[in-house]
C-alpha positions in Angstrom: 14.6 20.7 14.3 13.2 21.3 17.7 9.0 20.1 17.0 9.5 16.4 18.3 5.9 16.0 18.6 3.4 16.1 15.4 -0.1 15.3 14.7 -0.9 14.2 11.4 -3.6 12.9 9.4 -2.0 9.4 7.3 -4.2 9.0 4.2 -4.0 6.0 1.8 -6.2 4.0 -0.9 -5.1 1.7 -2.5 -5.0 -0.9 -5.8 -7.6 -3.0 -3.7 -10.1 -0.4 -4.1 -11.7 -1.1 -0.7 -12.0 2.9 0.2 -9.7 5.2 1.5 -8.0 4.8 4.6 -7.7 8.2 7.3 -6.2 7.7 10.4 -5.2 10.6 13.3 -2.0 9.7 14.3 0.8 11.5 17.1 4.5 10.6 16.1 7.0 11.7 19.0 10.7 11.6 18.7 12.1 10.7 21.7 15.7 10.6 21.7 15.8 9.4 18.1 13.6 7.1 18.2 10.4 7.2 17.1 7.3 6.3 18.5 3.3 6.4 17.5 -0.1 6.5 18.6 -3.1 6.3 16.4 -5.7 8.0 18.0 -8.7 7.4 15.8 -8.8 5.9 12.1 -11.6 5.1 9.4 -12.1 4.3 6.6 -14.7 5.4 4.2 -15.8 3.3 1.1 -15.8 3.7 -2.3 -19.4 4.1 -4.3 -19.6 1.2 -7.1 -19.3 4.7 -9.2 -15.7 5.4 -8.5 -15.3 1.5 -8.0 -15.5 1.6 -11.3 -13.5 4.7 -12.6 -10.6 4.1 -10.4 -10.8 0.2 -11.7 -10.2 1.8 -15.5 -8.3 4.5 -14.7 -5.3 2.7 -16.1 -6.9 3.1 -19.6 -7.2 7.1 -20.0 -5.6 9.4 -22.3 -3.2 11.9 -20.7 -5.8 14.6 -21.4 -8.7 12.4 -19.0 -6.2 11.6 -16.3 -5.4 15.5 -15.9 -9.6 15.5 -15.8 -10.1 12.7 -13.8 -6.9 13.7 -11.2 -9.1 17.3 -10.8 -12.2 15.1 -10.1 -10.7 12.6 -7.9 -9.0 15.8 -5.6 -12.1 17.3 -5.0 -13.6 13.9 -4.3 -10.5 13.7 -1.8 -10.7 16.7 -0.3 -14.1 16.2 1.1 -13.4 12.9 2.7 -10.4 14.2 4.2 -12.5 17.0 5.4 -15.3 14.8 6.7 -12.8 13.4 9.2 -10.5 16.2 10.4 -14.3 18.1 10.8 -14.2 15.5 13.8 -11.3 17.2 15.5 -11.2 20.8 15.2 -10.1 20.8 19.0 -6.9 19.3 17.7 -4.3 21.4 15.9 -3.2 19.2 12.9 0.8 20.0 11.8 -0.1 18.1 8.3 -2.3 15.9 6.3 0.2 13.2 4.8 -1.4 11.4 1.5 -0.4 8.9 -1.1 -3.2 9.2 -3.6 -4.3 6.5 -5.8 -2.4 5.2 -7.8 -3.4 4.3 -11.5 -0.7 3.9 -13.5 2.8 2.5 -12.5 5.9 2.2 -14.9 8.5 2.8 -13.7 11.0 0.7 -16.2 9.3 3.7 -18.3 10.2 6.3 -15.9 6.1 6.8 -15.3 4.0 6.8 -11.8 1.0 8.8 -11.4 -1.1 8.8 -8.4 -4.2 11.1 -8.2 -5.2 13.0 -5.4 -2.2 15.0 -5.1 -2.9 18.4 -6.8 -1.7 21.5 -4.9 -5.1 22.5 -5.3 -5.8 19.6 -2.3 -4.1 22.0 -0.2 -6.9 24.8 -0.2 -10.0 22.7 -0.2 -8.7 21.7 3.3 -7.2 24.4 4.7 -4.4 22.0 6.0 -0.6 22.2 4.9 -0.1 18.8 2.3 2.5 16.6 2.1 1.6 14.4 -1.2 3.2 12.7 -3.8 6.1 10.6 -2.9 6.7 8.4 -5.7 7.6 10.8 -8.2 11.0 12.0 -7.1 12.4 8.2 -6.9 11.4 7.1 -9.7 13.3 10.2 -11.7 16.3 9.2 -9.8 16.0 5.9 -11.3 13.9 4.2 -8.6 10.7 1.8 -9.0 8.9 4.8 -6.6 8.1 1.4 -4.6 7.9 -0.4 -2.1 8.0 3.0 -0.1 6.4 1.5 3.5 9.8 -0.2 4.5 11.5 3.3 6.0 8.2 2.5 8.3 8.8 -0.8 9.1 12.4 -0.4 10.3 12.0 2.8 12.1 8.6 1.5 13.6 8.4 -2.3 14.1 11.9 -2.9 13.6 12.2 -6.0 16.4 10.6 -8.1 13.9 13.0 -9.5 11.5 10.5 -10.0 8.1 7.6 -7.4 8.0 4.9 -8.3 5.3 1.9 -6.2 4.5 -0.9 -7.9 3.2 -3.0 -5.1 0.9 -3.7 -4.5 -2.3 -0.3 -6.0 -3.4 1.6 -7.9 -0.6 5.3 -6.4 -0.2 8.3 -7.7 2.4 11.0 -5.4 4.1 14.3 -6.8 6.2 17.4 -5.8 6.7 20.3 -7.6 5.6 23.9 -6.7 7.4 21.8 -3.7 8.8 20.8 -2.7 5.3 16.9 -2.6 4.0 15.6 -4.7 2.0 12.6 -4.7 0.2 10.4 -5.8 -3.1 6.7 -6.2 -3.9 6.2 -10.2 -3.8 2.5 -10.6 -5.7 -0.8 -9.4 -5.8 -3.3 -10.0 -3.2 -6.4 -8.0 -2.6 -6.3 -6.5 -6.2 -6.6 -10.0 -7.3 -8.8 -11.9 -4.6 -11.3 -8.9 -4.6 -11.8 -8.9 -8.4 -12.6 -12.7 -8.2 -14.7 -12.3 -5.6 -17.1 -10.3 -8.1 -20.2 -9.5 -7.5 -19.3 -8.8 -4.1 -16.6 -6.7 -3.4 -14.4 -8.9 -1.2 -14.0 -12.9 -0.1 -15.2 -12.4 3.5 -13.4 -14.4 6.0 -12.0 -16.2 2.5 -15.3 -17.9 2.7 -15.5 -18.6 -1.0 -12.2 -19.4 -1.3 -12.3 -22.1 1.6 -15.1 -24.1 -0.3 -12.6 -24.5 -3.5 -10.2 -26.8 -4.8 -6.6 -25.9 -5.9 -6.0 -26.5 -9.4 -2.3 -27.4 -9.8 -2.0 -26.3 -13.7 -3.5 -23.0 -12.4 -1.3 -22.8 -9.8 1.9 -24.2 -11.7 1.4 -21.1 -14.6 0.9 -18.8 -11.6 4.3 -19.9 -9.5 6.7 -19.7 -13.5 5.5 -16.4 -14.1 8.5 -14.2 -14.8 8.4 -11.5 -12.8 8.9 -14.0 -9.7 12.3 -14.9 -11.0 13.4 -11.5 -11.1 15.8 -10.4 -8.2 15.4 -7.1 -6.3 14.5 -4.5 -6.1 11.6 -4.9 -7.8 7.5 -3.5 -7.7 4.2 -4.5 -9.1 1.3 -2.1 -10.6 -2.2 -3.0 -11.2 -1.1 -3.1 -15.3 0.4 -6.4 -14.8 -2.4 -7.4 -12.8 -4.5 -6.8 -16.0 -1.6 -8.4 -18.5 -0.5 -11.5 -16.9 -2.7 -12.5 -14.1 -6.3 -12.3 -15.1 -6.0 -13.5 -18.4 -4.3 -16.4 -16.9 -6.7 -17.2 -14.6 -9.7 -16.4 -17.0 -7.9 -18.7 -19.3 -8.8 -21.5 -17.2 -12.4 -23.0 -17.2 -12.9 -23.3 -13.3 -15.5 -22.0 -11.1 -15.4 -18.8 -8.8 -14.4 -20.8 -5.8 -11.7 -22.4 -7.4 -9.7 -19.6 -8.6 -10.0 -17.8 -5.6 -8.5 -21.3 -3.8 -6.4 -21.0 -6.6 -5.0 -17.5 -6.4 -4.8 -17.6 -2.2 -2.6 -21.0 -2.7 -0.4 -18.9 -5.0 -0.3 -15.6 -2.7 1.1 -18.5 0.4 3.5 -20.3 -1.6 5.0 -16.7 -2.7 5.3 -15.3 0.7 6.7 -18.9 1.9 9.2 -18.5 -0.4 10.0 -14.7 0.0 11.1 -16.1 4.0 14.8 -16.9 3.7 15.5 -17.6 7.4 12.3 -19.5 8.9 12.8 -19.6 12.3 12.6 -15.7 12.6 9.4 -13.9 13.5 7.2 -12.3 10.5 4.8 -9.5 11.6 1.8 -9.7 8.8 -0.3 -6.6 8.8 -3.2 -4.9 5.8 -6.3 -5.5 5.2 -5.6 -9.4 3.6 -4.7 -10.5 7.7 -8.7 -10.5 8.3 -9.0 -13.3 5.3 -9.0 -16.0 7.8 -8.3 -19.0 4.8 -5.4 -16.6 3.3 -4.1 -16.3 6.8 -4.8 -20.3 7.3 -2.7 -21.1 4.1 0.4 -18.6 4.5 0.3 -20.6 8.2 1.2 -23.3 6.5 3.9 -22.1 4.7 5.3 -19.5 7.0 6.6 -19.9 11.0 6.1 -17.8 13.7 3.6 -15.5 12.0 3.0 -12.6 14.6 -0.1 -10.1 14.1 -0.4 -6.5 15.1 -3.4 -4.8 16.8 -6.1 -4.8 14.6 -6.1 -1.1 14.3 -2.2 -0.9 13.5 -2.9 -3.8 10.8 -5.2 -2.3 9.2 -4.1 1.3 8.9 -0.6 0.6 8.8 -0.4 2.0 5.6 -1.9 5.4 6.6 0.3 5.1 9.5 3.6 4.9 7.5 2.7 7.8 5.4 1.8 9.6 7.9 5.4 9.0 8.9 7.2 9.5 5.4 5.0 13.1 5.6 6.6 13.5 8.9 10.2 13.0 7.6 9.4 14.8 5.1 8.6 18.4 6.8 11.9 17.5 8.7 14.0 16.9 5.4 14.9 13.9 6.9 15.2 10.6 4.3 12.2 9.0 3.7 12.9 6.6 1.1 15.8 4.3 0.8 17.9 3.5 -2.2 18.5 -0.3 -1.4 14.6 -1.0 -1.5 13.8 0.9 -4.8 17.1 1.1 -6.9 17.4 4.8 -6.9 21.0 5.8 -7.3 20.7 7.6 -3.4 18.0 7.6 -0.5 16.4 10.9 -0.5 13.5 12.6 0.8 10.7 12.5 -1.2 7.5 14.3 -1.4 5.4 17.7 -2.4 4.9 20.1 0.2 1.6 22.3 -0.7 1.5 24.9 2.3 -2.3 26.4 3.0 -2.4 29.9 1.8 -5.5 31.7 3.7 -6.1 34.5 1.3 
């Protein structure tokens, strides 16, 4: 393909339900290799209102989610429209987006994530590249962790990347294969805790807690932790095995958010087979200074990125995954989600100006 050069618009929410994530990003290829700049990003929160709907989403009937997926692309479509209106100087090759995802199954062969209707294409006058999960999981992928292409393509002189979002995830390469698996919840969990406000600034709350060992004990045997990989998480174990467990316990706020941050550390310590290599830590979870303080302890050499790459990384790699995509390069590797070859993954909705 001779276009080397493409400016795209990365979009991501995620299961933390902080907002939705837009960053302007340039990829070049230069001789092979890829490289990025992110020339603006923001991120625009959600209203309590959808807060809420996105929180239960998990619980519709297939006729709502078909409802609900029209809703949330309109809803989409004029935040993605609210930042591009920023740069109508810039000529944009594609808007790359993940949706949100609600519902994650794939043992039963189901992912949905909203937001990635055709329809998307025309509110925004913009060629779409959408819905990547799909395709893996009907070649008997989980659909997940899909980030790790990014990481070795993009930040591939660190030997462990980890991302710290909604759910934390971990990609490395092992005799020059990828490797990659969703380790355990974070945000999802921390900010649901953190209730009535909608996030443990700084870890604040968490810092002023105890660790309760039974707590944490339950948390560390649960079974999903002695599965091997590849393996992913969705927000529906979230609801069946962590909170119930928690809210089994009689403690106060501070203490299951101590509690849960001990657990996320002690996973991620554990997830680090060779310690004395460098592991790059990037999401939204690096600016919980306690977290970070605790996964410190368990964890050497932990490197950060710029703040803007850290916290928009996840735009950023979709952006990317989009990018491969229009190129029908791969853009989603067998060896991190268990689908029987890497493919390239994703819907391309062209704009049609009637």
């Amino acid at each position: 393909m001779d276009q080397q050069i493409y400016t795209i618009v990365g979009v991501m929410s995620g299961t933390s339900l902080d907002g939705i994530d837009l960053a302007l990003i340039q990829f070049e290829n230069n001789k092979q290799k890829w490289q990025y700049k992110i020339l603006n990003a923001q991120t625009y929160l959600y209203e309590q209102t959808w807060i809420d709907l996105l929180k239960n989403a998990h619980t519709l009937q297939q006729c709502e989610i078909e409802s609900f997926n029209l809703n949330y692309t309109h809803y989409l479509a004029q935040q993605i429209n609210k930042f591009i209106c920023q740069y109508q100087d810039i000529k944009i090759d594609a808007i790359c987006s993940h949706g949100h995802t609600i519902i994650h199954k794939p043992k039963d062969g189901i992912t949905i994530q909203i937001g990635n209707l055709p329809i998307l294409s025309q509110l925004i006058k913009k060629t779409v590249v959408c819905d990547f999960r799909v395709q893996d999981v009907k070649l008997g992928g989980n659909g997940a962790p899909l980030v790790p292409i990014g990481d070795r393509i993009l930040f591939h002189n660190y030997h462990y990347r980890i991302n710290l979002g909604g759910f934390s995830n971990i990609s490395f390469e092992r005799d020059n294969i990828t490797l990659a698996y969703d380790i355990c919840p974070v945000n999802t969990v921390l900010n649901r805790l953190a209730f009535p406000k909608n996030f443990d600034e700084n870890g604040d709350l968490s810092k002023s807690g105890n660790v309760n060992i039974n707590l944490l004990d339950q948390l560390n045997n649960l079974e999903y932790y002695k599965l091997s990989h590849p393996k992913s998480l969705g927000v529906e174990w979230v609801y069946d095995c962590i909170l119930p467990l928690i809210d089994s316990f009689n403690l106060s706020q501070q203490d299951k958010l101590c509690t849960f941050c001990e657990h996320i550390a002690y996973q991620i310590g554990k997830s680090i087979e060779k310690k004395d290599k460098q592991v790059l830590f990037t999401g939204g979870g690096v600016q919980n200074k306690y977290l970070m303080e605790r996964i410190n302890h368990y964890v050497n050499n932990v490197q950060i990125l710029d703040q803007q790459s850290s916290d928009f990384k996840e735009a950023l790699i979709f952006g990317l995954l989009g990018v491969l995509r229009l190129r029908n390069e791969i853009n989603v590797l067998s060896s991190v989600t268990g689908a029987i070859h890497d493919h390239s993954s994703g819907y391309i909705y062209k704009y049609q100006d009637n």
